[in-house]
C-alpha positions in Angstrom: 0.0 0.0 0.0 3.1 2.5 0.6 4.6 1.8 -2.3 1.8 2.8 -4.5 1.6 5.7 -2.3 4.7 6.2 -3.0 4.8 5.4 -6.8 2.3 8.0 -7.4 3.9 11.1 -4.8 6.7 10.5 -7.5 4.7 10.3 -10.9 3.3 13.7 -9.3 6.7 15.6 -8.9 8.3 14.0 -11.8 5.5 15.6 -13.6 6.1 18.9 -12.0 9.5 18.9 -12.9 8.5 18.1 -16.5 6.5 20.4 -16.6 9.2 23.0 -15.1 6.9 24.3 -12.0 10.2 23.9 -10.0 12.1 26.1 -12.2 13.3 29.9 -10.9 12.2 29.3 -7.4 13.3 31.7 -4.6 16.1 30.8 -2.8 17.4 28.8 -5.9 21.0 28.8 -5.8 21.5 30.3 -2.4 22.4 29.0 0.4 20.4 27.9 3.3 19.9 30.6 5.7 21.1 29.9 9.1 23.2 26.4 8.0 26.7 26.4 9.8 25.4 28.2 12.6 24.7 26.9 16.2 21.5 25.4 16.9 19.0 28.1 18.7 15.3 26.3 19.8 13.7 29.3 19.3 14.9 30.0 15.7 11.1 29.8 14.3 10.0 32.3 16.5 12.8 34.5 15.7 12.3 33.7 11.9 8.8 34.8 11.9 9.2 37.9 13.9 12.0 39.3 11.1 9.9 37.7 8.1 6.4 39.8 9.4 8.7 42.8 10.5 7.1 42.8 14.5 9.1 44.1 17.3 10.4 41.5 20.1 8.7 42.7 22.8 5.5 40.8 21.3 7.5 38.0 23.3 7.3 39.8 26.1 4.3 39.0 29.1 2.1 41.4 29.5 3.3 43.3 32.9 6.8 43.8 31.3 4.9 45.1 28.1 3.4 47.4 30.1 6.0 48.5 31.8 8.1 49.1 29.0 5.3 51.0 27.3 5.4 53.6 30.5 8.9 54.3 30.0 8.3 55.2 26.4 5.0 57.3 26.7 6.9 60.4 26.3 8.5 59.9 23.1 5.2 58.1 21.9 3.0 61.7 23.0 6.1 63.9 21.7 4.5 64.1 18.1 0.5 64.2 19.0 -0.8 67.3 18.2 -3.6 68.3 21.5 -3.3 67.9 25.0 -6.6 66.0 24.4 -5.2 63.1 22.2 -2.3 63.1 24.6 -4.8 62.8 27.8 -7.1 59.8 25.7 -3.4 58.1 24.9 -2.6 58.1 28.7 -6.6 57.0 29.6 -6.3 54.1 27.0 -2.8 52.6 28.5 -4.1 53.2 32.0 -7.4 51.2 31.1 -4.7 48.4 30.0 -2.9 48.4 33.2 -6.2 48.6 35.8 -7.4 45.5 33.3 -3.7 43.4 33.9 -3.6 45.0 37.9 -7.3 43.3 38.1 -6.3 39.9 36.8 -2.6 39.7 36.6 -0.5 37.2 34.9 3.4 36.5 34.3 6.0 38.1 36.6 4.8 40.5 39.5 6.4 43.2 38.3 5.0 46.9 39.5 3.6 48.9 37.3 1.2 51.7 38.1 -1.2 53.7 36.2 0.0 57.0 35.0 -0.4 60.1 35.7 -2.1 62.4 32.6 -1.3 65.5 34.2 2.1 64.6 34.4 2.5 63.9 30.8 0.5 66.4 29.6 2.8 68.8 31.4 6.2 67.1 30.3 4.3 67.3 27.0 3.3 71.2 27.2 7.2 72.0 28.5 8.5 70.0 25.2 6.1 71.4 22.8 7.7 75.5 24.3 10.8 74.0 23.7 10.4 73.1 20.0 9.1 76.4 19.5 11.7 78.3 20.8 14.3 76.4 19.1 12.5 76.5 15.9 12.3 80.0 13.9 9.5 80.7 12.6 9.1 81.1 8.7 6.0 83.3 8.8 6.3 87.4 8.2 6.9 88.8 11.9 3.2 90.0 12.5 2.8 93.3 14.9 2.0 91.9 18.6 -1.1 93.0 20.2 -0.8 95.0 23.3 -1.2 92.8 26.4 -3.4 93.2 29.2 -2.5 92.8 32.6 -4.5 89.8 34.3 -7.1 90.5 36.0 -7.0 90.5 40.0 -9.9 88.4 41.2 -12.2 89.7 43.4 -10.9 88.2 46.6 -7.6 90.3 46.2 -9.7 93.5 46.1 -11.4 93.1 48.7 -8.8 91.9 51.1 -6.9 95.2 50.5 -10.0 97.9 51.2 -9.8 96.2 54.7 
């Protein structure tokens, strides 16, 4: 029963090659990638991660995901353009860490909701910065007198006493 099996696998591909379906396939002529090198149990995973272009930390568990994407909310806020978008950035990664602090899994590693108001002021002082650094392009336009603030109320009234 193999054998015919077998006898008819092989009328298939010599057929194929006949028929030159194996001709000018990629990676004809090249060298096997990875051949010569040291045996790594993991080199599917790696593989697949270079062929679908996805970053590593994919491999990561979740609370060390997390935790690495605290450390990088200010470069990932730097280019946003409102302090609103910044504040629903921070809301949506916070909802992701009170959903892994409810049911955590992995390593107990801490990692603790952020502050918006922090961010959205290391965002506002960063934003000045570019500003100032950057001239401006646009004609110098005439500056509008400025007011003085206004004292509030409070401040008036304390003094007449």
């Amino acid at each position: 029963m193999t054998e015919a099996w077998e006898a008819a696998v092989e009328a298939q591909i010599q057929g194929a090659v006949q028929r030159g379906e194996f001709d000018d396939l990629p990676g004809m002529g090249k060298p096997i990638p990875g051949r010569g090198a040291p045996y790594d149990e993991s080199w599917w995973i790696k593989s697949f991660l270079e062929r679908e272009a996805l970053p590593g930390d994919l491999l990561l568990p979740t609370s060390l995901q997390l935790r690495r994407r605290v450390e990088q909310v200010p470069d990932e806020v730097r280019d946003l353009p409102t302090e609103q978008s910044v504040r629903d950035f921070v809301g949506q990664l916070n909802a992701q860490i009170v959903a892994w602090l409810r049911n955590p899994d992995g390593p107990r590693v801490a990692v603790r909701p952020v502050n918006a108001d922090e961010v959205v002021r290391r965002w506002r002082a960063e934003r000045s910065r570019r500003e100032v650094r950057t001239p401006t392009t646009e004609p110098a336009m005439v500056a509008a007198p400025t007011r003085q603030p206004r004292r509030s109320w409070w401040l008036r009234w304390r003094r007449r006493g």
